[in-house]
C-alpha positions in Angstrom: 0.0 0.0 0.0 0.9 3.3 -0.5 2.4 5.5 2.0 -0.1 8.4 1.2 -2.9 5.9 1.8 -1.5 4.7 5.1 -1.4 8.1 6.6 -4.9 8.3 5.1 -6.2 5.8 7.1 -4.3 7.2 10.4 -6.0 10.0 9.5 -9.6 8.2 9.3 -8.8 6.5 12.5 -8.7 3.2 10.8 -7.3 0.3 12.8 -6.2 -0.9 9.4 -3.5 1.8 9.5 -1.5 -0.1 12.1 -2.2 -3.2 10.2 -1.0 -1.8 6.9 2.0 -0.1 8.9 3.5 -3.0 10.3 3.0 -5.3 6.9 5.2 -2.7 4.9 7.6 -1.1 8.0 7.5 -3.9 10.5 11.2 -5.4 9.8 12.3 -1.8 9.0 11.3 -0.3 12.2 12.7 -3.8 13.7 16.1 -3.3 12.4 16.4 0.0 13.9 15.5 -1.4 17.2 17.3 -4.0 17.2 20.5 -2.6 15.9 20.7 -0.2 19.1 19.6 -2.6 21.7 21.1 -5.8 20.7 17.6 -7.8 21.7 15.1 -9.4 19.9 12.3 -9.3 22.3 13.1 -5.7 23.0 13.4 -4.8 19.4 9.2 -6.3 19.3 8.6 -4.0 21.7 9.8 -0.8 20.3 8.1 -1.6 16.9 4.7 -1.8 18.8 5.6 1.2 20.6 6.1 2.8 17.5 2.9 2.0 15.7 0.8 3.3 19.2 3.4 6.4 18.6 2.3 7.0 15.3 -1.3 6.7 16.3 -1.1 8.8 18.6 0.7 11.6 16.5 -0.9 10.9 13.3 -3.3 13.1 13.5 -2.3 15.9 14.2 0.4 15.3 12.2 1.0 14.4 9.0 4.2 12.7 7.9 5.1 13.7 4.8 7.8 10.9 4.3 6.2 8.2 6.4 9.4 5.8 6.3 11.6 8.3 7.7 8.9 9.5 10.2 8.4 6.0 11.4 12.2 5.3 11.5 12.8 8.5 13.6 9.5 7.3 16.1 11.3 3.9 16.3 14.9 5.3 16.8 13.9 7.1 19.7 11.9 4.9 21.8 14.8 2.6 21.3 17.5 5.4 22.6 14.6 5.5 25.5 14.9 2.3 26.4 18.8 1.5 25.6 19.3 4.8 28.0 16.9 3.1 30.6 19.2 -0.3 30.1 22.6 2.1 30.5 21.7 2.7 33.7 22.2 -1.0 35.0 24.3 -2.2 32.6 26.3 -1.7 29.2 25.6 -2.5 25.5 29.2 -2.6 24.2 28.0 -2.7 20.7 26.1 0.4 20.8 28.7 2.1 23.2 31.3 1.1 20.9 29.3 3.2 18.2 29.1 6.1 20.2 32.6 5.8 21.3 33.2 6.4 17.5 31.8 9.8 17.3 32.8 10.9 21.1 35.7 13.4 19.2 32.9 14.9 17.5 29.5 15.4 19.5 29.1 15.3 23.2 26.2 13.9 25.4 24.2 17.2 26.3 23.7 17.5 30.8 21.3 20.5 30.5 19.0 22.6 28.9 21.8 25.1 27.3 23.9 21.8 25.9 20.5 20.3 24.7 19.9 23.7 22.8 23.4 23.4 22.0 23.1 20.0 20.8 19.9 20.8 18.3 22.5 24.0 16.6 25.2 20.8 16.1 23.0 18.5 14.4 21.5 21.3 12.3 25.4 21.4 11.2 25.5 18.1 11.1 23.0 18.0 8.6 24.4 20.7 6.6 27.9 18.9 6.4 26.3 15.4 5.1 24.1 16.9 2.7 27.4 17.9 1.2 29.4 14.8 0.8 28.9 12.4 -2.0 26.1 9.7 -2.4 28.0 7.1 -0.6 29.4 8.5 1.9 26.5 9.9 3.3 24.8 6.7 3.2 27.1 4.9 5.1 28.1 7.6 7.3 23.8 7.4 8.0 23.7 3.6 8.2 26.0 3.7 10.5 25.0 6.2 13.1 21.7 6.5 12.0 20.4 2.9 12.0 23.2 1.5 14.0 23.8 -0.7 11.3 27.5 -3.0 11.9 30.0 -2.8 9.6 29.4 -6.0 7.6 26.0 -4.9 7.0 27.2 -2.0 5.7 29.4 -3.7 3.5 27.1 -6.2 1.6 24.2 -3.3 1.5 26.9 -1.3 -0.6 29.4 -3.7 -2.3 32.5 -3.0 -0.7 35.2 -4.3 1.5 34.4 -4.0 5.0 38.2 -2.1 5.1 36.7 0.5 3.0 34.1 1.1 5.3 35.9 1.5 7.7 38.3 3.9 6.1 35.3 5.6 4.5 33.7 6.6 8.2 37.1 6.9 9.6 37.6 10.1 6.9 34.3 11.2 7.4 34.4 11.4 10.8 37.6 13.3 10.6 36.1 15.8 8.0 32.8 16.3 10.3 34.8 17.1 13.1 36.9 19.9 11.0 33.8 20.8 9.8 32.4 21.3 13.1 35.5 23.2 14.4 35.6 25.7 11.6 31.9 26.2 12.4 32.1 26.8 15.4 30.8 23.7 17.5 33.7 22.2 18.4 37.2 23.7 19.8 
């Protein structure tokens, strides 16, 4: 089914929405779960936390890329709960991937860092929508969707040493970009 259609039917009120949601984004909003918490069961959760998210924003809202809307719903419930997790115990795969960008971006403590924080990922933004294609994409599968390396690899064709080479020099030219912008020192 069409996207348009499915936030047609969220806008109707239609159970079906959820339905239709979970047929076409179900292993999508999955991935991204699972990806950043490491857990299956957990992973279920978050996806049926994110289709009661979506009903309960769509209306008033109205997604106009529903993917990325639904992507971004599941992303942070699973921050929500990988954060509640952190406080017990680690997830060295997802710390690892943080640990990657710590020369970059810090973890915002209060309401000035957390305004802060929005200014760098507007930056942020700016400075991927000027690289190329590819490495973008990675650089976005990556921190985005938490996605490993090998995945990475075989979703682009390349060596899984070009990967890593490719975020290594992205990551270096984000965090010149950042300093001569003035986010960083």
């Amino acid at each position: 089914m069409e996207d348009e259609k499915i936030v047609s039917l969220y806008m109707e009120r239609s159970e079906n929405a959820i339905i239709e949601t979970a047929n076409k984004y179900g292993s999508f909003c999955r991935t991204i779960a699972f990806n950043i918490l490491s857990n299956y069961t957990d992973a279920e959760e978050c996806e049926n936390d994110t289709y009661l998210a979506a009903w309960n924003t769509i209306p008033p809202t109205r997604p106009t890329k529903l993917s990325t809307f639904l992507g971004r719903l599941t992303r942070n419930i699973a921050l929500d709960k990988y954060d509640y997790y952190t406080a017990q115990k680690r997830n060295s795969k997802f710390d690892l991937l943080l640990s990657e960008l710590d020369d970059c971006i810090s973890v915002p403590d209060n309401v000035e860092e957390e305004y802060e924080a929005g200014q760098v990922a507007k930056v942020i933004s700016e400075f991927l929508r000027s690289r190329d294609y590819e490495s973008r994409n990675v650089f976005l599968r990556r921190y985005w969707y938490a996605d490993s390396i090998s995945d990475i690899s075989e979703r682009f064709g390349m060596s899984e040493s070009k990967v890593k080479s490719m975020l290594f020099r992205t990551r270096k030219k984000l965090k010149q970009y950042l300093k001569r912008e003035g986010m960083i020192i």
